[in-house]
N, C-alpha and C positions, 0 to 999 in steps of 0.2 A: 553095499552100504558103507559111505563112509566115516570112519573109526577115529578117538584122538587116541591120540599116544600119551602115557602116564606113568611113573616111574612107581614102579611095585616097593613091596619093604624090605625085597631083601636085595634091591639095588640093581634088580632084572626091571624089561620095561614091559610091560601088558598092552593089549588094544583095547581100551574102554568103552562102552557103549556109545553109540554115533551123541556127539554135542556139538552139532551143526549150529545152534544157539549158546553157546560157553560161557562160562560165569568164572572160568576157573581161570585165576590170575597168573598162572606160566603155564610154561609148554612144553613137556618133554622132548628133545631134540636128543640126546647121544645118549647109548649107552655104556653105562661106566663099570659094569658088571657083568654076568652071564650072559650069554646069547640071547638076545629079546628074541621073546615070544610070545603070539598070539594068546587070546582065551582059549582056542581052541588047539593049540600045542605046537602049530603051526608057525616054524622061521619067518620074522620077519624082514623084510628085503631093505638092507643097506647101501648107502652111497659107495663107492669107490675103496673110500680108509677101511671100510669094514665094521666102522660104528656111528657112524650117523644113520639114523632111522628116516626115510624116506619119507615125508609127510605132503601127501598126503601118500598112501599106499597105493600104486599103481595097479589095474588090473590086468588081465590074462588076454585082454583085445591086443589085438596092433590097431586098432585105430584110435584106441586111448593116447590122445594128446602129450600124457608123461612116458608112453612107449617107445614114441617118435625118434627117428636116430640124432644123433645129434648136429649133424648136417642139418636136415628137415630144419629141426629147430632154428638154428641158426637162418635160413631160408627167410623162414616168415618175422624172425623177428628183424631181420635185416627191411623187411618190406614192410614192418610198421612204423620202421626208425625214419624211413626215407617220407613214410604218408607223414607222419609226426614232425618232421623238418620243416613242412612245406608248411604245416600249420600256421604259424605263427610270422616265417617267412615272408607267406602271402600277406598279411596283413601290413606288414610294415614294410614289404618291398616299395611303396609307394611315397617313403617316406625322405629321400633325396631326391623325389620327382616334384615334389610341392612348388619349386622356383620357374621351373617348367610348366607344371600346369595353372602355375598363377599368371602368366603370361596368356595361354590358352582361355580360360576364363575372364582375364581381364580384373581378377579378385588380389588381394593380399594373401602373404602366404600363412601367415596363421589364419585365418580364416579355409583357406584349401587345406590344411593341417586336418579341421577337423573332419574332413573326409571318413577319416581314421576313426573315429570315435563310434561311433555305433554300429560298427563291424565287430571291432576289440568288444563293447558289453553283451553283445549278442553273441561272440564266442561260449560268455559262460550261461544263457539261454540255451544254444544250441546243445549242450552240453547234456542239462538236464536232459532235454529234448530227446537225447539222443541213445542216456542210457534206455529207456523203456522199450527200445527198437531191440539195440542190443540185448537185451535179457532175452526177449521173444524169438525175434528174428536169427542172431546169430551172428557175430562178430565180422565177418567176412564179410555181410552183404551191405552192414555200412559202413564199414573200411570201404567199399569199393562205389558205393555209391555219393560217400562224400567227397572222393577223389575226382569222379566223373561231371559229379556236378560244379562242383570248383572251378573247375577247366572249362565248363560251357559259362559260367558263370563272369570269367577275368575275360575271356574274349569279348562277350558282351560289355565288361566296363571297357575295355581297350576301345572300342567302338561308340562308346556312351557321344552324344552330340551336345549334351549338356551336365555341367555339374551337378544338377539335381539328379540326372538321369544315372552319371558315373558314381554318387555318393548311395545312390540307393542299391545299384551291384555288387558293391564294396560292404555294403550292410548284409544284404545275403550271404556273402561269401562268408562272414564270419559265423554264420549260422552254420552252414551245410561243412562248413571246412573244419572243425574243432573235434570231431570225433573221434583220430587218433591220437588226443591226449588226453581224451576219456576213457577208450575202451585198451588205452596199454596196459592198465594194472590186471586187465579182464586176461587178455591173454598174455601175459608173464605166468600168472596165477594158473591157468589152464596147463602151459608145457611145461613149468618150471616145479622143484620140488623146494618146498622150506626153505631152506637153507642156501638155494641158487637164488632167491628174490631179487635180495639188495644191489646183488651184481647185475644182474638184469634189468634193475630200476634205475642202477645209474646210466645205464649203456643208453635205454629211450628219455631218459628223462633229460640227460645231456642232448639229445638231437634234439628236442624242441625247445630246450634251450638258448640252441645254438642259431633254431635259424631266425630269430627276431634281428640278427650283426649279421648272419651271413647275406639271407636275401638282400636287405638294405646294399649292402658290400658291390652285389652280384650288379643290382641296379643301376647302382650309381656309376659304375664303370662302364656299363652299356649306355646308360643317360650321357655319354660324353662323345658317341659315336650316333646314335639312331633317337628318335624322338620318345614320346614320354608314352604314346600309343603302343610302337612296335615294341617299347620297353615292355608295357603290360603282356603283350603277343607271346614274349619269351617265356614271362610267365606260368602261361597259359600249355606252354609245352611242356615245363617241369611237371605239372599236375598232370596232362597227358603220358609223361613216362613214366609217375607214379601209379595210374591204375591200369596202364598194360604190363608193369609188376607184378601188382597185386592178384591182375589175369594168368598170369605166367606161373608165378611163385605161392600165390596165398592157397589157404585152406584153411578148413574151420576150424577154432580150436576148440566150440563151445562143445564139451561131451556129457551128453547126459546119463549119471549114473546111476539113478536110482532105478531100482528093478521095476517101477511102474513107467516109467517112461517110455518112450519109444524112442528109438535111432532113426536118426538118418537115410534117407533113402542108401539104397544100396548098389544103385546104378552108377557106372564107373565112365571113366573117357567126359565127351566132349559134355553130354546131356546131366552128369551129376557137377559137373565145374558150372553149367547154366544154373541148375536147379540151387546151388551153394550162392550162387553170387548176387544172382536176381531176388534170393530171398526167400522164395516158392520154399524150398525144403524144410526152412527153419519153419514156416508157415505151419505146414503139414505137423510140424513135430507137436506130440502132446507132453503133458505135464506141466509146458513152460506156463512161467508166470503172466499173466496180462498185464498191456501197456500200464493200464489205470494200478494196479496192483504195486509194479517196481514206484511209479513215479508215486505214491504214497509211502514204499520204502524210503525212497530218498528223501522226503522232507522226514520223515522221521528218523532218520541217521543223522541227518541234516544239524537239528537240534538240540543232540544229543552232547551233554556239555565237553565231553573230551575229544569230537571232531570240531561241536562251533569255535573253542578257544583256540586250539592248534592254526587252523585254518583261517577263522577269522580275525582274532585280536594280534597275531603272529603274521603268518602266510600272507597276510593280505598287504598287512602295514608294511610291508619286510620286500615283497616283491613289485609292488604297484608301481614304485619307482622308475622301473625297468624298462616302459613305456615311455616314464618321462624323459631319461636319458637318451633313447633312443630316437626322437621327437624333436628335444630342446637341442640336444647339443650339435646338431649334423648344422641347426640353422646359427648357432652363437657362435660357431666358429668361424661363419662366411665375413664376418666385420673383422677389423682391426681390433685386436694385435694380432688374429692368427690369419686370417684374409685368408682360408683356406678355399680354393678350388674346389671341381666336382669331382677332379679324380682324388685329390687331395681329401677330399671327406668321404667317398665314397672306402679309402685306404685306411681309415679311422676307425673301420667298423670291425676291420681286423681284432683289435685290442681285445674287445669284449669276445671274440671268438674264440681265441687263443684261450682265452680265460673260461669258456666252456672246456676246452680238452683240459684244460690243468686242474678245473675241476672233478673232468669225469676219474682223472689216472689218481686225485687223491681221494675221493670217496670210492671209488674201487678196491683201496687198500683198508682206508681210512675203519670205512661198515664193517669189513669182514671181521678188522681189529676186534673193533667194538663187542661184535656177536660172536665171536670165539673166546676171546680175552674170559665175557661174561657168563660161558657155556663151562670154561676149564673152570671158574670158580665156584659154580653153583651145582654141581653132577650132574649138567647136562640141560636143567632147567632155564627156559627165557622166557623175561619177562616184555613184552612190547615196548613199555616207557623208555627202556636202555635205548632204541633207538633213538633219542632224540639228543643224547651227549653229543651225536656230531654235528645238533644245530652251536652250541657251545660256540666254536673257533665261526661261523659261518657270521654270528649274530656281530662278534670284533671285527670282524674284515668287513662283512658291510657298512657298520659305522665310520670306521677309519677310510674305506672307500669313497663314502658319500660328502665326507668333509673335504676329504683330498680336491676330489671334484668340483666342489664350492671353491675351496680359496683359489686352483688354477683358473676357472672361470673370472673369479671377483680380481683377484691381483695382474691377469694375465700370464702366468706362468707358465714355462714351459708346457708344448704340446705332450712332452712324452709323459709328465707329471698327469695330465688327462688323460692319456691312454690307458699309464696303470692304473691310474682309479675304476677306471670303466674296467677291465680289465678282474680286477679284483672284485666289484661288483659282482663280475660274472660268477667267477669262481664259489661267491660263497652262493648265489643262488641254486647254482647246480647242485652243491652240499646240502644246502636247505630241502630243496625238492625231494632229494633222496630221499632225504631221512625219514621228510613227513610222510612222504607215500610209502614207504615201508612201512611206518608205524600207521597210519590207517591201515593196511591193507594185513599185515596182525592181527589188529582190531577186527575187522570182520571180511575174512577171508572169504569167505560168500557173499560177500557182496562188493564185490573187487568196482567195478565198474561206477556203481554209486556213490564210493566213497571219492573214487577219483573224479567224478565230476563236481561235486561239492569242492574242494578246493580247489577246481579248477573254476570256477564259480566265482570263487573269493578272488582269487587273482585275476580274472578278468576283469571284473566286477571296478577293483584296484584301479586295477590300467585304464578301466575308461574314464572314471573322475580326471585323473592325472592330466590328462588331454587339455579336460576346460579350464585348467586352472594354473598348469605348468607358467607357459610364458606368463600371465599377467603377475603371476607369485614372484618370477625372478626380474622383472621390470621395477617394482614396486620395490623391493627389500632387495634385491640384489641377490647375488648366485650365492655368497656365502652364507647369508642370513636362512636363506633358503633348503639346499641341501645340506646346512646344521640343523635344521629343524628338523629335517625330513631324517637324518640320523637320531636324534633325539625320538623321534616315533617309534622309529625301529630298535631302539634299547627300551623304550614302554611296552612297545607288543609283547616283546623277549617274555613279559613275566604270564603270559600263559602260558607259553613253555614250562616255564618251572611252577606255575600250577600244575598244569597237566600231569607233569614229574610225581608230584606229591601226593594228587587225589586220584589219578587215572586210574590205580587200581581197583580202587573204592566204585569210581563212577563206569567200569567193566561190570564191574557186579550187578550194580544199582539198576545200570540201561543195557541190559544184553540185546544181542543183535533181535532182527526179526525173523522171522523163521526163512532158510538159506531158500535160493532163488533158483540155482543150479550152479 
C-alpha cells in the first residue's frame, strides 16, 4: 500500500496512512533530522545523498518499475522521447510541402494549408481518447499501437489520389498519433521517484517540442530533391523505426500495487513481449479502472479550477501560437524582401530547434534550482505552486519573442532578427511545458496521464483555431499589429498563473483528486 511521507515533530519523517486523494498542501521530500522511519520502525529508503526520501517507496519486486536499473530506464524513456518526436513532427512535416502539393491539386496554398487543421484538433481528441485505453490496457500497448498505426496511416496519405482523400489521413493521424505526449507523464511517474520528475519532464517534454522545427526541417530539405509523395514515404519510415523500438526496447511500466490487484502475466521471451504489446495482458489484468470510469475522471480534473486556469487561460493562450509560426512564417518568407528558397526555408526551422535544446539545458538546471532552493528553506517541505516561478522568465521571453517576430516581418528585417525570435519562442515554450506538467503532475500523481492529456487538449485545441485565422489576421493588420496582439494575449493568460500561485492551495483542498486509478 502506498504511503505519504510527512514530517514528525521532532523533525524525523514518518510514513502516514495511504492519501492516494490528498488534501494536504506540501510534501515531505528531505529529511532534516534523525533517520526517517516508518510507523512500523522500519528505515526508510533514500536517494543517493542519503536524505532525500524516496517517494514514492519502492517495493521488494524487481519487476517494480522504480527497481529498474538505470540503464532499463533510460531505455524506455529514450523510446518514448523518440515516439514523442514524431508526434507533432508528423503533423507539421507537411508544412513546406503545401507549394508543392498546391501545384498537385491545382488549389492555393492557404487553402492546402489547411490540410493541417483537423489533424492538429483531433490531437487533443485523440488525447482524451487515448487516456482511458491507457489506464486499462497499459502504456506499452498504446505506445505501440499509435506508432504502428501512424506509419500505415502517412503511407496511405503519401498515396491519397485526391485532396479530400490526403486531408482526411492526415486527420486520422492526428488522432492515433498524440499518445506519446499523453501517456509521458504516465510513465515518468511509474520509473521515476519524486524528486527525479522535473528532469525527466524536461528531457520528453523538449522532444515533442522539438519536432514541430525539426520534422518541417527534415521535409523541406528532402522536398528539394524527391516529390512531396516520396517526401510523406520518408515519413512513414520514421514511425516505422519508432515501433520496431518500442518492440525492441519498450516495457510496461504500468505496476499494479495494490495487494487486491493482479500482475501481469508471468510468461517471459517472445509470448509475454506479444501478450504486453497487443494489449491481451493489460486486458486480463484486474483491479484496473474502466474505460468509461478514467474518461469521467478526466472531465472531472478537467474542471477543476487549478488545472482549467493553468491550462486553459495560460497554456493555451501562451502556446497556440506555435502552430501559427510554424505555418505562417515558412510561407512569408518565400516573397520579397527575404525570397527565401526551399532549402532556404526548410534551414529556418533550425532556429526554433536550437531553441528547444537551449531550453531543455535551462530548465534542467533552472527546476531543480527552484525545488531545492525551496526544500533548503522550508525543512524539506514542497509545496506544488513553487513550480510555476519558472513560467516567470518563460512568460518575458515569449512576449519579447512575439514582437520581435512581428516588426521583422512588418519592416523586413533582417533574417537572423526572425530566427531569434522563433528561436526564443521555442525556448520559453520548453520552460513553460515543464513547469506546468510538473505542477499538474504534483497535483495528482495518480492520475499522471489525465492530467497530461487536458493540457494537451488546451494546446491543441490552440493550434487548431490558429490555422484558420493566422494568414487572414496578418493580411488585414499586418505582421506587427498581429504578433503584438498575440503578445499582449499571452501577458493576459500569465494572470492565472498568478491566480493559481495564490488560490492553488485553497483549491487543492476544496477539489481533491478522485480516488487514484493505479
Amino acid at each position: 500500500m502506498d504511503k505519504a511521507i510527512e514530517a514528525g515533530p521532532t523533525g524525523t519523517y514518518t510514513i502516514q496512512p495511504e492519501i492516494k486523494t490528498p488534501t494536504d498542501k506540501e510534501t515531505a521530500i528531505e529529511s532534516t533530522g534523525s533517520t526517517p522511519l516508518s510507523e512500523t520502525g522500519n528505515e526508510l529508503r533514500t536517494a543517493a545523498d542519503g536524505k532525500t526520501i524516496l517517494i514514492p517507496q519502492p517495493s521488494n519486486d524487481p519487476d517494480d518499475p522504480l527497481n529498474w536499473s538505470p540503464a532499463k530506464k533510460r531505455c524506455i524513456l529514450g523510446v518514448l522521447c523518440v515516439a514523442a518526436l514524431l508526434t507533432d513532427w508528423g503533423m507539421t512535416w507537411g508544412a513546406p510541402l503545401f507549394q508543392a502539393q498546391a501545384v498537385t491539386w491545382k488549389m492555393s496554398v492557404q487553402n492546402v494549408s489547411a490540410s493541417l487543421s483537423g489533424g492538429i484538433f483531433l490531437q487533443g481528441a485523440g488525447g482524451l481518447f487515448a487516456v482511458p485505453l491507457t489506464q486499462r490496457f497499459g502504456r506499452l500497448p498504446v505506445l505501440f499501437w499509435s506508432q504502428f498505426l501512424s506509419c500505415i496511416i502517412v503511407i496511405a496519405a503519401s498515396l491519397a489520389p485526391t485532396y479530400a482523400g490526403f486531408t482526411a489521413c492526415r486527420t486520422i493521424q492526428g488522432i492515433v498519433n498524440t499518445a506519446p505526449q499523453i501517456i509521458g507523464l504516465s510513465i515518468i511517474h511509474d520509473m521515476y521517484f519524486f524528486h527525479q520528475h522535473a528532469r525527466k519532464i524536461n528531457i520528453w517534454g523538449a522532444s515533442f517540442l522539438l519536432g514541430p522545427y525539426l520534422g518541417p526541417f527534415i521535409s523541406g530539405m528532402i522536398i528539394t530533391k524527391l516529390d512531396w509523395r516520396a517526401d510523406f514515404g520518408i515519413l512513414a519510415a520514421f514511425y516505422g523505426f519508432s515501433f520496431i523500438l518500442i518492440i525492441l526496447l519498450g516495457d510496461e511500466t504500468l505496476y499494479d500495487r495494490g495487494e487486491e490487484k493482479q500482475q501481469l502475466t508471468s510468461t517471459t521471451g517472445v509470448v509475454r513481449k506479444l501478450q504486453l504489446l497487443s494489449g491481451f495482458a493489460g486486458a486480463r489484468a484486474k483491479g484496473r479502472p474502466s474505460v468509461i470510469t478514467s474518461f469521467l475522471h478526466t472531465l472531472s480534473i478537467g474542471i477543476r479550477p487549478h488545472v482549467f486556469l493553468i491550462s486553459f487561460t495560460f497554456y493555451m493562450l501562451a502556446n497556440m501560437w506555435a502552430v501559427g509560426l510554424a505555418t505562417t512564417i515558412p510561407v512569408l518568407v518565400h516573397p520579397p524582401p527575404y525570397e527565401f528558397g526551399p532549402k532556404a526555408t526548410a534551414l529556418l526551422y533550425l532556429a526554433p530547434a536550437i531553441g528547444a535544446f537551449v531550453g531543455e539545458a535551462w530548465g534542467h538546471f533552472f527546476n531543480e534550482f527552484i525545488f531545492r532552493s525551496y526544500l533548503r528553506r522550508h525543512n524539506g517541505k514542497w509545496l506544488p505552486e513553487q513550480r510555476l516561478w519558472a513560467v516567470y522568465p518563460s512568460v518575458i521571453v515569449t512576449v519579447c519573442a512575439l514582437v520581435l517576430i512581428g516588426q521583422c516581418l512588418e519592416r523586413g528585417l533582417h533574417w537572423v532578427g526572425l530566427a531569434f525570435g522563433w528561436a526564443m519562442y521555442n525556448v520559453a515554450a520548453v520552460t513553460a511545458t515543464v513547469a506546468i506538467s510538473a505542477y499538474v503532475l504534483d497535483c495528482f500523481p495518480y492520475h499522471a496521464a489525465l492530467v497530461s492529456s487536458i493540457v494537451n487538449f488546451w494546446r491543441t485545441t490552440g493550434g487548431f483555431c490558429v490555422v484558420y485565422f493566422q494568414f487572414k489576421w496578418v493580411e488585414h493588420n499586418g505582421a506587427a499589429v498581429t504578433f503584438g496582439c498575440q503578445a499582449a494575449i499571452v501577458a493576459g493568460g500569465f494572470l492565472g498563473v498568478i491566480a493559481t500561485q495564490i488560490w492553488g492551495p485553497k483549491w487543492r483542498e476544496m477539489f481533491p483528486p478522485p480516488a487514484a486509478e493505479n
